[in-house]
TORFILO-669799 format. One line per 2 residues: their letters; for each residue x, y, z of N, C-alpha, C. Coordinates in nm, 2 decimals, always signed. Each point is the difference from the previous one (the first is absolute). Layout:
BEGIN
a) X:Y:Z:X:Y:Z:X:Y:Z ~ ... $
END
This chain:
BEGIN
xx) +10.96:+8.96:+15.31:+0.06:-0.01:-0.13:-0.05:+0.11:-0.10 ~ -0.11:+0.03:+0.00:-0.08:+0.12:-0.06:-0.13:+0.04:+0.04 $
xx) +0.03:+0.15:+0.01:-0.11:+0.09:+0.10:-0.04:+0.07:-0.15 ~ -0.12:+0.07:+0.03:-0.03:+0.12:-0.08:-0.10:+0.05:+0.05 $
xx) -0.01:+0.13:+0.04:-0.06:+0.08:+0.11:-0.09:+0.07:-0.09 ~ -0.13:+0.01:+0.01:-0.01:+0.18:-0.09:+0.01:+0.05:-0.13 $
xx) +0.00:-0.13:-0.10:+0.05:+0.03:-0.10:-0.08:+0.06:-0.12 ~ +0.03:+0.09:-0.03:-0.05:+0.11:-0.09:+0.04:-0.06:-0.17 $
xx) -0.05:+0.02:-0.08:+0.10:-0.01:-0.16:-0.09:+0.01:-0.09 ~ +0.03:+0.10:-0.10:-0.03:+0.07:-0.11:+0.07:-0.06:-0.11 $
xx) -0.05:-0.01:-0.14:+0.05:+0.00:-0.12:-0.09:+0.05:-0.10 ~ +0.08:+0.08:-0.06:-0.04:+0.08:-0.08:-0.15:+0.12:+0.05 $
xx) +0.08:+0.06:+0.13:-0.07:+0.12:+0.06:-0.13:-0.07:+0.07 ~ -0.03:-0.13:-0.04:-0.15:-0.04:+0.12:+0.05:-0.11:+0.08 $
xx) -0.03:+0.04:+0.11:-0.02:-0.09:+0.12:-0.01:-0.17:-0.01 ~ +0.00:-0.07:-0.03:+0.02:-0.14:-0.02:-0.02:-0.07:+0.11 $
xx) +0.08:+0.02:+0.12:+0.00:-0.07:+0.13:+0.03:+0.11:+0.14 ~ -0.12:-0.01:+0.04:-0.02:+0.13:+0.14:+0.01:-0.07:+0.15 $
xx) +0.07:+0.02:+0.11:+0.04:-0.05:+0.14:+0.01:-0.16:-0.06 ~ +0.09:-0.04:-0.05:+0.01:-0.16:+0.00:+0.10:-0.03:+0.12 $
xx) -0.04:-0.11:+0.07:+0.14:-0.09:+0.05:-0.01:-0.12:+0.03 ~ +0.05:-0.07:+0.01:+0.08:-0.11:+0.02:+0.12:-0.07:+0.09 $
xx) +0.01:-0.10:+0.07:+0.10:-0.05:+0.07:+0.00:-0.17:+0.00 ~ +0.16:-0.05:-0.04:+0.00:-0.12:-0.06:+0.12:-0.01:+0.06 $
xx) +0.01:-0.14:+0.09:+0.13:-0.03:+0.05:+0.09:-0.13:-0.07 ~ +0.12:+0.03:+0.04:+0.04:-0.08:-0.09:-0.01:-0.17:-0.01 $
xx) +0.02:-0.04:-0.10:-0.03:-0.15:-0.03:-0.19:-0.04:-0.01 ~ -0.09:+0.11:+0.01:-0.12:+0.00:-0.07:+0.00:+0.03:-0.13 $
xx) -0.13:-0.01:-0.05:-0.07:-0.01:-0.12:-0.11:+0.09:+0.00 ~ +0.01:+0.12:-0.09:-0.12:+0.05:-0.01:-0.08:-0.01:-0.16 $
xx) -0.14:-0.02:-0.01:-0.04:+0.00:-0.13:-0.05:+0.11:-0.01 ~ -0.05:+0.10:-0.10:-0.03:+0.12:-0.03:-0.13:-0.04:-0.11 $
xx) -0.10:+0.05:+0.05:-0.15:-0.05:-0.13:-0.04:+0.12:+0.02 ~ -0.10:+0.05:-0.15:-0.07:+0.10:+0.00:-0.06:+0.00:-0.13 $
xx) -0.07:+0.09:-0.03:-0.09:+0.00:-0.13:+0.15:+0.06:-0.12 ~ -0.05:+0.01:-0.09:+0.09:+0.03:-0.12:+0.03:+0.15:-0.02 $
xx) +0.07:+0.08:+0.02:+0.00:+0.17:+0.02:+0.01:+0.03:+0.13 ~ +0.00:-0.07:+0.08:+0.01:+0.06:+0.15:+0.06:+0.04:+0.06 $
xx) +0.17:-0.05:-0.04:+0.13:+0.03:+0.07:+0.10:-0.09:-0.03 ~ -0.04:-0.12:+0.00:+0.08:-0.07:+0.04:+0.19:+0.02:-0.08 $
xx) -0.04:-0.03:-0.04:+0.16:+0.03:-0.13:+0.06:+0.12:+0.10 ~ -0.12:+0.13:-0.02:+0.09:+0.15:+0.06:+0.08:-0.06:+0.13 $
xx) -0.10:-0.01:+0.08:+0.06:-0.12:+0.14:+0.12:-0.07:-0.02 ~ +0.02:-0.08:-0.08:+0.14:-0.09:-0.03:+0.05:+0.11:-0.02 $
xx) -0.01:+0.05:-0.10:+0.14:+0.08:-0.08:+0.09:+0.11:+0.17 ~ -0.13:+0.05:+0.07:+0.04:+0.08:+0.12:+0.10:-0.10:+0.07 $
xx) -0.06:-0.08:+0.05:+0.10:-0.14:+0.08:+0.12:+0.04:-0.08 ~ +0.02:-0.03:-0.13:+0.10:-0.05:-0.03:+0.11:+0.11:-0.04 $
xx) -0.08:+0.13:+0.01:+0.09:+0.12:+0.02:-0.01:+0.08:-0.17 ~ -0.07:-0.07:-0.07:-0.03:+0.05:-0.16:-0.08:+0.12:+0.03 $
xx) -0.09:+0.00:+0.09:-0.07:+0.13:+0.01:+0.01:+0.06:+0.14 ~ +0.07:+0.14:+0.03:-0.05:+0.03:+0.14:-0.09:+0.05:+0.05 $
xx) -0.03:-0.04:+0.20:-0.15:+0.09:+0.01:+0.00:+0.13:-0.04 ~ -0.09:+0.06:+0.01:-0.02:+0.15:+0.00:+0.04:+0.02:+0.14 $
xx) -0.11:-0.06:+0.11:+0.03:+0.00:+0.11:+0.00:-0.14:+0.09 ~ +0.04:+0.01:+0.13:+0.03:-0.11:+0.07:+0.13:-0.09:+0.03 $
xx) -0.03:-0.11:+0.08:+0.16:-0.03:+0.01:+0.00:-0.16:-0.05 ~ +0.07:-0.05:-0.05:+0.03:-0.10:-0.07:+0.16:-0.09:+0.05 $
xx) -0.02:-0.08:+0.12:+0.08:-0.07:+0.03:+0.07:-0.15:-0.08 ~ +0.09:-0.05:+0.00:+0.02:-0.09:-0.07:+0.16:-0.06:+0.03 $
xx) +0.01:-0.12:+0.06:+0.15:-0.06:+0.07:+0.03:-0.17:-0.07 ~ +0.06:+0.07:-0.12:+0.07:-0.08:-0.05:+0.00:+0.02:-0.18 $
xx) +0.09:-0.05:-0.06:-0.05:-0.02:-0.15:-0.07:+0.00:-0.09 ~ -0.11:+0.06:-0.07:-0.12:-0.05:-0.04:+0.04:-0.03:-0.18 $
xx) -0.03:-0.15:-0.02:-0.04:-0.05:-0.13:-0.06:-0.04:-0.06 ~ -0.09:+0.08:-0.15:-0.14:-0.01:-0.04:-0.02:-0.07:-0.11 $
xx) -0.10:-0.06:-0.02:-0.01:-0.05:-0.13:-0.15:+0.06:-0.07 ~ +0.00:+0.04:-0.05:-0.12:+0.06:-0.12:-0.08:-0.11:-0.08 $
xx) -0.12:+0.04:-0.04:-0.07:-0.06:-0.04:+0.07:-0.05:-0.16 ~ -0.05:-0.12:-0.04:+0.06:-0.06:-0.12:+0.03:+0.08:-0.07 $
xx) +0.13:+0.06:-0.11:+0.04:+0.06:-0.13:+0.04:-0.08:-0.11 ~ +0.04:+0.10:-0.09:+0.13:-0.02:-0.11:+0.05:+0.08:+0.01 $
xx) +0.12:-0.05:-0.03:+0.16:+0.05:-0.01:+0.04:+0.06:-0.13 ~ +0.02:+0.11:-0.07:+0.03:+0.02:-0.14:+0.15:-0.04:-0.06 $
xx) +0.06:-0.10:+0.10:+0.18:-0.05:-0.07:-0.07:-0.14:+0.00 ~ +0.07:-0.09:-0.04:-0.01:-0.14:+0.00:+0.14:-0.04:+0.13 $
xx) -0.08:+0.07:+0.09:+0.09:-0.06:+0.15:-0.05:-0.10:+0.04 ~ +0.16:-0.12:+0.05:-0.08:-0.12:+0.04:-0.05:+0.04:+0.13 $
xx) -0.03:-0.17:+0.05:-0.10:+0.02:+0.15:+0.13:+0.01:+0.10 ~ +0.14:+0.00:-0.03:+0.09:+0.02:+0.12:+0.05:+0.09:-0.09 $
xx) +0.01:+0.11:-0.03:-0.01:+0.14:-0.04:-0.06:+0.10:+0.11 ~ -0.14:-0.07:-0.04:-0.12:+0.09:+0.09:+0.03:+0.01:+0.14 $
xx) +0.02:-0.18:+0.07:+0.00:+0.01:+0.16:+0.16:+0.05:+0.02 ~ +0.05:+0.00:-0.11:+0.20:+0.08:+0.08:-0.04:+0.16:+0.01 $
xx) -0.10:+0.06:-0.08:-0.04:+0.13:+0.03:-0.02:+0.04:+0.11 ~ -0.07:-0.09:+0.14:+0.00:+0.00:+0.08:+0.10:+0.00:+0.12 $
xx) +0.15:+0.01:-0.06:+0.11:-0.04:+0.08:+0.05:+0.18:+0.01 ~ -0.06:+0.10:-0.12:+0.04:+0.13:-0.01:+0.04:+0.04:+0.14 $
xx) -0.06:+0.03:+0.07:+0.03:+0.07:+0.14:+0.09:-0.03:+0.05 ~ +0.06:-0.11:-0.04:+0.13:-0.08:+0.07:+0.18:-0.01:-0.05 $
xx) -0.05:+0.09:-0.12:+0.07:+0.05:-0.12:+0.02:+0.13:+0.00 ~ +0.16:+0.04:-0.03:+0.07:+0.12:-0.03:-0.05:+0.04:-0.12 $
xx) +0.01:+0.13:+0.00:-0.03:+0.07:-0.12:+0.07:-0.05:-0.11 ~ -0.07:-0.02:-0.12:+0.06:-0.07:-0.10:+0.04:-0.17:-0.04 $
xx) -0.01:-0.03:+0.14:+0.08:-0.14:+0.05:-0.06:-0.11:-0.07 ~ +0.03:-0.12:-0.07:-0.05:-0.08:-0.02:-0.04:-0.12:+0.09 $
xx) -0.10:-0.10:-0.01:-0.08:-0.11:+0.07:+0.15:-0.03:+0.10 ~ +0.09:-0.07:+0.07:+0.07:-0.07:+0.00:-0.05:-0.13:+0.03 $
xx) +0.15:-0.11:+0.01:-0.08:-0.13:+0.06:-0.09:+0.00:+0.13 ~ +0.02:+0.05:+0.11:-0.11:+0.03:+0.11:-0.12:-0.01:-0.04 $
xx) -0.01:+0.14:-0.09:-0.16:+0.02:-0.08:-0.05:-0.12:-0.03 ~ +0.08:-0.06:-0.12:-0.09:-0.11:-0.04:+0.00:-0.16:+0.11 $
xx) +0.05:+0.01:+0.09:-0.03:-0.08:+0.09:-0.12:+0.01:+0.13 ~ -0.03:+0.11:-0.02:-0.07:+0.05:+0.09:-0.16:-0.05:-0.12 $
xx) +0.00:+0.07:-0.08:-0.12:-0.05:-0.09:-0.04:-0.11:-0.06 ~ +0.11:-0.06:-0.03:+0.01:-0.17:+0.00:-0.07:-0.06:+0.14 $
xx) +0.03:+0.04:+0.11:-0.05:-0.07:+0.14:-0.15:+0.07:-0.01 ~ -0.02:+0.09:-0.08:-0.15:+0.00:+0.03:-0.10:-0.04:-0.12 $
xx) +0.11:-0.02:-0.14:-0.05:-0.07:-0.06:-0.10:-0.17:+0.00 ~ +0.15:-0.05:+0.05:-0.01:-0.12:+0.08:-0.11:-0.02:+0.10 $
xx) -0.02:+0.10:+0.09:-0.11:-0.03:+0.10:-0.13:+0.03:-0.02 ~ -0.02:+0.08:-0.14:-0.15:+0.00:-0.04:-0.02:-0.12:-0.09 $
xx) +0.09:-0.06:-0.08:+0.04:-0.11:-0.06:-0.03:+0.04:-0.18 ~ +0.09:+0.12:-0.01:-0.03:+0.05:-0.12:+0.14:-0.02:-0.13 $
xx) +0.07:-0.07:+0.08:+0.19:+0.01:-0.06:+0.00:+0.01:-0.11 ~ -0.05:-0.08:-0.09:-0.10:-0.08:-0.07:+0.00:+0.16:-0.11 $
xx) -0.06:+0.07:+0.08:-0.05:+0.09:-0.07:+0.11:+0.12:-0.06 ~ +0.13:+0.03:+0.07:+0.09:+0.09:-0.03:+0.06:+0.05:-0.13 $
xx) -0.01:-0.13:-0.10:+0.02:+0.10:-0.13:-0.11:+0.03:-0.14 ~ -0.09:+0.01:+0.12:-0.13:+0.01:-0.11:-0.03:+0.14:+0.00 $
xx) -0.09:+0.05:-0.11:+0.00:+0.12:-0.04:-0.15:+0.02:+0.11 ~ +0.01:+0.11:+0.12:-0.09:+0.04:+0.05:-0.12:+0.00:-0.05 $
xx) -0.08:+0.08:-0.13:-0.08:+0.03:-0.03:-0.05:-0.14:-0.10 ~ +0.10:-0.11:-0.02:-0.12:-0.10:+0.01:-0.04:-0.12:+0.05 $
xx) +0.02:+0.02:+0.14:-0.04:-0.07:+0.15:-0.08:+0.00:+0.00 ~ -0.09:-0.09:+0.08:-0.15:+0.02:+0.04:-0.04:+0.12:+0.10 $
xx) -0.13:+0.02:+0.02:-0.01:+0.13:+0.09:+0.07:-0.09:+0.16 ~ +0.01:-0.11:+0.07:-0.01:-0.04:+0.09:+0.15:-0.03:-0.02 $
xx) +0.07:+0.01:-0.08:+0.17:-0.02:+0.01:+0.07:+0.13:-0.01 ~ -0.05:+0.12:-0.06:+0.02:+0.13:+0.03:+0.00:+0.03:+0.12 $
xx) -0.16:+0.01:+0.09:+0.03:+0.02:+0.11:+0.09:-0.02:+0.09 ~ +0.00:-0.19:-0.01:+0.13:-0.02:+0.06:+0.14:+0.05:+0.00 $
xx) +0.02:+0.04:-0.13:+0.19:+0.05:-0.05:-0.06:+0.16:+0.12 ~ -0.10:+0.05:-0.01:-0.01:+0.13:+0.03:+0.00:-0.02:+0.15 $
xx) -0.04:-0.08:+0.07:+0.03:-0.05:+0.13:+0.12:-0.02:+0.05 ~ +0.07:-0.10:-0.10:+0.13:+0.01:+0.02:+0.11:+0.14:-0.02 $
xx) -0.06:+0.06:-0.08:+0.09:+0.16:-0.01:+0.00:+0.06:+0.11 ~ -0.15:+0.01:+0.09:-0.01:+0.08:+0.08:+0.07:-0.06:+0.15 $
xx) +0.00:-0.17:+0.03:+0.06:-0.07:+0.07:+0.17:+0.04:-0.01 ~ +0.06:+0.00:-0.08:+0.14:+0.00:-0.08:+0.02:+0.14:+0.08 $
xx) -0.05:+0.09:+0.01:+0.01:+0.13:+0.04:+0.05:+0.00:+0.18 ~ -0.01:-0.13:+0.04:-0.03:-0.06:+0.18:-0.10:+0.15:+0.07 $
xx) -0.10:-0.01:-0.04:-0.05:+0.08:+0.08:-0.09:-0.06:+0.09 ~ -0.08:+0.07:+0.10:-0.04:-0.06:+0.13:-0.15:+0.07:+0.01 $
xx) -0.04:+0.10:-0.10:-0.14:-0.02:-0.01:-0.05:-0.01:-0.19 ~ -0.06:-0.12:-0.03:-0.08:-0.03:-0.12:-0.12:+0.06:-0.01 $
xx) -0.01:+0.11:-0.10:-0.12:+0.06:-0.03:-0.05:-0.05:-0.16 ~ -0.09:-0.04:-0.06:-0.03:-0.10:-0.11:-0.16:+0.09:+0.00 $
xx) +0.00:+0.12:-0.13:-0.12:-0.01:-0.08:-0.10:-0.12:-0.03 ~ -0.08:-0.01:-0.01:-0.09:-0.13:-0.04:+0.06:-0.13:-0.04 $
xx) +0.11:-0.08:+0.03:+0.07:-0.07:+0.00:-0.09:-0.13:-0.08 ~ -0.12:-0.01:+0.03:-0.05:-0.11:-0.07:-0.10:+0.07:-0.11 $
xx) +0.01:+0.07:-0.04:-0.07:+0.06:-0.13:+0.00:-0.05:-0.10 ~ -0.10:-0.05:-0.11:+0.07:-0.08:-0.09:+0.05:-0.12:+0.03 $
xx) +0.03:-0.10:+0.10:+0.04:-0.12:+0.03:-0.08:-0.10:+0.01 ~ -0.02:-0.14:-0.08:-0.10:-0.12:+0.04:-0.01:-0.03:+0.17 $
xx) -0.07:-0.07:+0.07:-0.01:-0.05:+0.08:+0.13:-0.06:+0.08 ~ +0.06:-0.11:-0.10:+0.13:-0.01:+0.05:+0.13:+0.08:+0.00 $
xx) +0.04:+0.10:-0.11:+0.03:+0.09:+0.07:+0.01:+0.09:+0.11 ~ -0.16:+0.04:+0.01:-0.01:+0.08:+0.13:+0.02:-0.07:+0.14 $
xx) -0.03:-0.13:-0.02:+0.04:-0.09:+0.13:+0.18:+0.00:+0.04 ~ +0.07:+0.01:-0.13:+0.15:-0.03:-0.03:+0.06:+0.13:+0.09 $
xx) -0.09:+0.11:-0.03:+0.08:+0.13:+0.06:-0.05:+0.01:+0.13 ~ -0.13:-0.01:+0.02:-0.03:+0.01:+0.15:+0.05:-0.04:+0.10 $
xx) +0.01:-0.16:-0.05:+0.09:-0.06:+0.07:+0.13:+0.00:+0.04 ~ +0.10:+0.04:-0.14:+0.10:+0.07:+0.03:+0.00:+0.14:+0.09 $
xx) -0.07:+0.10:-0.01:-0.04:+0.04:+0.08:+0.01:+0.00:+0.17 ~ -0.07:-0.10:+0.01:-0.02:-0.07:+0.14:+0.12:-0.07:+0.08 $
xx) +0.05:-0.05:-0.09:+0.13:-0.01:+0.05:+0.11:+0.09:+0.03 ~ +0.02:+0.06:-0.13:+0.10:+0.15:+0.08:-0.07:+0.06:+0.06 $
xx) -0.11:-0.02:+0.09:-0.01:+0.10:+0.15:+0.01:-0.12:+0.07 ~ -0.03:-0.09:+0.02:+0.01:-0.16:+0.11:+0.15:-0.01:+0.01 $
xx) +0.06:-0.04:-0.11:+0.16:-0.04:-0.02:+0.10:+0.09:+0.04 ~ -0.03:+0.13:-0.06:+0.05:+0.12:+0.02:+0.02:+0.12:+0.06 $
xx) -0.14:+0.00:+0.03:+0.03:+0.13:+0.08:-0.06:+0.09:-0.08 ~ -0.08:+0.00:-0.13:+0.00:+0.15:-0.07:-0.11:+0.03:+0.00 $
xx) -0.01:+0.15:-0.02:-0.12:+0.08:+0.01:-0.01:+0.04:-0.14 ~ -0.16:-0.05:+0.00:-0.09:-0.04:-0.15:-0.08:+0.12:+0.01 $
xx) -0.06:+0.08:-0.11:-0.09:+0.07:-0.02:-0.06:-0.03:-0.10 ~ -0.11:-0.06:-0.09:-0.05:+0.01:-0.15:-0.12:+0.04:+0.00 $
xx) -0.06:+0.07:-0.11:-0.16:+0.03:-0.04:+0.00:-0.18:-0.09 ~ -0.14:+0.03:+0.07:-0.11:-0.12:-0.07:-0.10:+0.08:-0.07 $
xx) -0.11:-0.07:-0.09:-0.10:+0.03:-0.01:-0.11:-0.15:+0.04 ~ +0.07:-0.08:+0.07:-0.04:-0.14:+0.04:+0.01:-0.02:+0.17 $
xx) -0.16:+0.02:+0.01:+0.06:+0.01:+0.17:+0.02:-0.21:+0.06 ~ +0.02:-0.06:-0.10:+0.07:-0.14:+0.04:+0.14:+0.04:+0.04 $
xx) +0.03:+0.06:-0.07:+0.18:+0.00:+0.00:+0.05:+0.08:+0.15 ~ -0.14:+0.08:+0.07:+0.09:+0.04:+0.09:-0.05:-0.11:+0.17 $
xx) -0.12:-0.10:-0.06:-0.04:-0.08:+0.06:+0.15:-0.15:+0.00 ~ +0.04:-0.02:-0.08:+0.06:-0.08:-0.05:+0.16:+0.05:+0.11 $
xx) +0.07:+0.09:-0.01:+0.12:+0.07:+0.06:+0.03:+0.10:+0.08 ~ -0.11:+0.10:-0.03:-0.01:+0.12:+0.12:+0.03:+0.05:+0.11 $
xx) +0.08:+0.01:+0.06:-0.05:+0.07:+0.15:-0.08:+0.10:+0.02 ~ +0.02:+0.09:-0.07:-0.09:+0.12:-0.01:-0.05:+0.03:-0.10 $
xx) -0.08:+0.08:-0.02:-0.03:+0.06:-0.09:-0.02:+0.13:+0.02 ~ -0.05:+0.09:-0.13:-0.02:+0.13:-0.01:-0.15:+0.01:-0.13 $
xx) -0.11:+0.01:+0.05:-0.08:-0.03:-0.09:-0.03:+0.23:-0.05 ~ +0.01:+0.02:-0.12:-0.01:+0.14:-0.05:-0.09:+0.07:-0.05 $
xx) -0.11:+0.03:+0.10:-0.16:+0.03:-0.04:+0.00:+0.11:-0.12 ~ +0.07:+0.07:+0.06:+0.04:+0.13:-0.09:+0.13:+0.07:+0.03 $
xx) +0.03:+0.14:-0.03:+0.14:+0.09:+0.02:-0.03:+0.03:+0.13 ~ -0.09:-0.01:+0.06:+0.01:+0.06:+0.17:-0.06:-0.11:+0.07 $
xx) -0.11:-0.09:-0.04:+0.00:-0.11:+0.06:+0.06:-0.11:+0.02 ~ +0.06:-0.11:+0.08:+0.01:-0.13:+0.00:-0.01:-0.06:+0.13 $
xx) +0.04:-0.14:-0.02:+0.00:-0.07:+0.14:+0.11:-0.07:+0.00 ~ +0.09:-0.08:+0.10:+0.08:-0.03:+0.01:+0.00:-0.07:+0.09 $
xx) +0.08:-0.11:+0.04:+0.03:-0.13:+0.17:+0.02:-0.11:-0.11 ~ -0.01:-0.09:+0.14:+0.04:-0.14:-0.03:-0.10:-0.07:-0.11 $
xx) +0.04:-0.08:-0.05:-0.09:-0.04:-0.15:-0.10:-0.08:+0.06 ~ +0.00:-0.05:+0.09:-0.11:-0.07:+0.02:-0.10:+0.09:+0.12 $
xx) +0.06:+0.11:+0.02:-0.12:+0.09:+0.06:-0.06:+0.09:-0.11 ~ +0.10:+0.07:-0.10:-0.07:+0.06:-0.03:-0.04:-0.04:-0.18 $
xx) +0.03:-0.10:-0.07:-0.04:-0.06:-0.09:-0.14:-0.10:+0.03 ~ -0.09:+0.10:-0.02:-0.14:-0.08:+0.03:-0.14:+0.04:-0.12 $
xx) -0.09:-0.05:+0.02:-0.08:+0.03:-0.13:-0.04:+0.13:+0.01 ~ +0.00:+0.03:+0.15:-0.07:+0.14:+0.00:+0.09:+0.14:-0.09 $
xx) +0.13:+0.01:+0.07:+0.06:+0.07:-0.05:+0.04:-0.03:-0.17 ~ +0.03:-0.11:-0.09:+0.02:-0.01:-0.09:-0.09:+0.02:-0.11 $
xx) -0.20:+0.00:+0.08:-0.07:+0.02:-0.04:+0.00:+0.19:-0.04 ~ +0.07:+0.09:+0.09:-0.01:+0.14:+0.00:+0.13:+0.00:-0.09 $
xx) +0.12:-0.08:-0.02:+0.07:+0.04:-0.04:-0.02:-0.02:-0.18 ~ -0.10:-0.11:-0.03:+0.03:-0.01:-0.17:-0.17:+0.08:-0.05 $
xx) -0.09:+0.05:+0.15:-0.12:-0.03:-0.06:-0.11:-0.10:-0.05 ~ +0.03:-0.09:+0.06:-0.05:-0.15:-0.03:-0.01:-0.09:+0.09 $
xx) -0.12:-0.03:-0.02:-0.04:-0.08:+0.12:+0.11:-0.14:+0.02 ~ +0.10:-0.04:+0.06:+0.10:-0.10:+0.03:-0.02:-0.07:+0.09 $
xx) -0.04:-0.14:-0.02:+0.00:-0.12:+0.13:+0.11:-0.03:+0.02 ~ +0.03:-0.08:+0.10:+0.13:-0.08:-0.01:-0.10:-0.18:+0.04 $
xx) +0.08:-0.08:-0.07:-0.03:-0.13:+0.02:+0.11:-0.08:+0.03 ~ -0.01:-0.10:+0.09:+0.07:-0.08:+0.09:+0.02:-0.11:-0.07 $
xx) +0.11:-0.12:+0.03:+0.01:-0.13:-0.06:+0.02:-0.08:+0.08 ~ -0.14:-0.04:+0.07:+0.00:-0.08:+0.08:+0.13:-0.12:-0.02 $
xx) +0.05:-0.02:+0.17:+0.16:-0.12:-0.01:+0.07:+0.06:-0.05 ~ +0.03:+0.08:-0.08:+0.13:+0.04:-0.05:+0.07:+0.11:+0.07 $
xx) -0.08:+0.07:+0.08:+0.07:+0.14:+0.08:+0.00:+0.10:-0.06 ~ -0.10:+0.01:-0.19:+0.08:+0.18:-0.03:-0.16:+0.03:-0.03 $
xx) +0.04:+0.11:-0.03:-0.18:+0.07:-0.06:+0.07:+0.11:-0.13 ~ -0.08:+0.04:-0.06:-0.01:+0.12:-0.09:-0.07:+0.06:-0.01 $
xx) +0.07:+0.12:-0.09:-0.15:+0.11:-0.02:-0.07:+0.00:-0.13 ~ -0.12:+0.00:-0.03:-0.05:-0.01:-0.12:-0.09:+0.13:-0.08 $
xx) -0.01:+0.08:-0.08:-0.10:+0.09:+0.00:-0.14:-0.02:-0.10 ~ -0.07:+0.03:+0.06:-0.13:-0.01:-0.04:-0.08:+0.07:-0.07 $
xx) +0.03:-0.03:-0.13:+0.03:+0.10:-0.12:-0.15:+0.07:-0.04 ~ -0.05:+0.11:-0.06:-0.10:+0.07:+0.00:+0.01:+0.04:-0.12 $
xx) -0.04:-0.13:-0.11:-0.02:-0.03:-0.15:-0.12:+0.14:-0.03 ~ -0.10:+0.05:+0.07:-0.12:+0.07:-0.03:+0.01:+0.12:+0.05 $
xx) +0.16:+0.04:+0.09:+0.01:+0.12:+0.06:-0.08:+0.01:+0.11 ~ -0.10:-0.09:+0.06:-0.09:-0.03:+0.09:+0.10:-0.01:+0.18 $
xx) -0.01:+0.07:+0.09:+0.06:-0.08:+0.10:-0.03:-0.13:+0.07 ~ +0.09:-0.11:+0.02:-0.10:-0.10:+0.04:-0.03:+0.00:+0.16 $
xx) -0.09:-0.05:+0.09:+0.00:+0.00:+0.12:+0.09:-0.09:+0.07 ~ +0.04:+0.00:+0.10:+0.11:-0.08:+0.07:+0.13:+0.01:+0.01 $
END
């Protein structure tokens, strides 16, 4: 579904990201974690064709539709404004929405359970009903790989469960191939198949989330000493960090 060999990429004349790659087959999930300045964003934007390598090869078989980290909008566009924006590709030059369009976005209105939400002014939705319309825009588009900036940024608890889980179903139900950055390594415990953890522009690690999501490596990846703790009978664990109030390292 998507290769990327070798990947080189520059902005603004410095190096950013040196030999990166990646391979993700379809109807997986990958989460993308790393410290803050690392890459990650450059990374998306390359996937999604906003920035190209300098060098290397960058495979990709099928549609790709993105959603960006929470905004505002400067029109007072409703929330089925925003996700029909997502029907563009499928539209003649010039062409207006037709009925198709808005049936197509209605069915994914409906299935995130936002209908509700169609003639309200985008910008004053909650951050967790934005996302959604913005989910739905990029859905509305029918594409076959979801790449989602920090998708739970800014979201309460239930929120973030709301998307994940949606999430989890269009790769279970669907078929689709998921890519998002976290800065929460629960979220790629929670849905993951893989991951891609981003030490730096020439380091990372990458596999299956449950090989290579471990304390050790997420310990090198934030600089912090990170346990993970288990919940006994329930089946899940997490990671927790072991914060260094005195700048002191702690042992263990």
């Amino acid at each position: 579904m998507i290769e990327a060999n070798d990947l080189t990429v520059e902005r603004g004349g410095k190096t950013v990201l040196r030999h990166y790659g990646l391979r993700l087959e379809r109807g997986r999930i990958l989460a993308i974690l790393g410290a803050n300045g690392v890459g990650k964003t450059t990374l998306i934007n390359t996937l999604i064709g906003v920035i190209m390598p300098k060098s290397g090869r960058l495979s990709i078989d099928g549609r790709v539709g993105f959603v960006p980290q929470l905004f505002d909008v400067p029109f007072s566009y409703s929330a089925l404004d925003i996700a029909l924006m997502g029907r563009a590709r499928h539209l003649g030059l010039f062409r207006a929405p037709g009925r198709r369009d808005y049936e197509v976005v209605r069915h994914y209105f409906q299935m995130l359970g936002i209908e509700h939400l169609e003639q309200q002014t985008f910008n004053t939705l909650s951050g967790g009903q934005r996302q959604l319309v913005m989910i739905a825009q990029a859905l509305t588009s029918e594409c076959e790989l979801l790449v989602l900036d920090e998708p739970c940024a800014a979201l309460d608890y239930k929120n973030q469960d709301k998307v994940l889980g949606l999430l989890g179903y269009l790769s279970d139900a669907h078929g689709m191939t998921i890519i998002f950055s976290t800065h929460t390594p629960q979220h790629a415990v929670e849905i993951a198949s893989d991951v891609l953890l981003m030490t730096s522009g020439t380091s990372y690690v990458s596999g299956p989330t449950e090989d290579a999501l471990s304390p050790e490596n997420l310990t090198r990846l934030y600089d912090l000493p990170i346990a993970r703790a288990d919940f006994g009978g329930l089946g899940k664990h997490t990671f927790a960090p072991l914060f260094r109030h005195d700048g002191a390292r702690l042992d263990g």
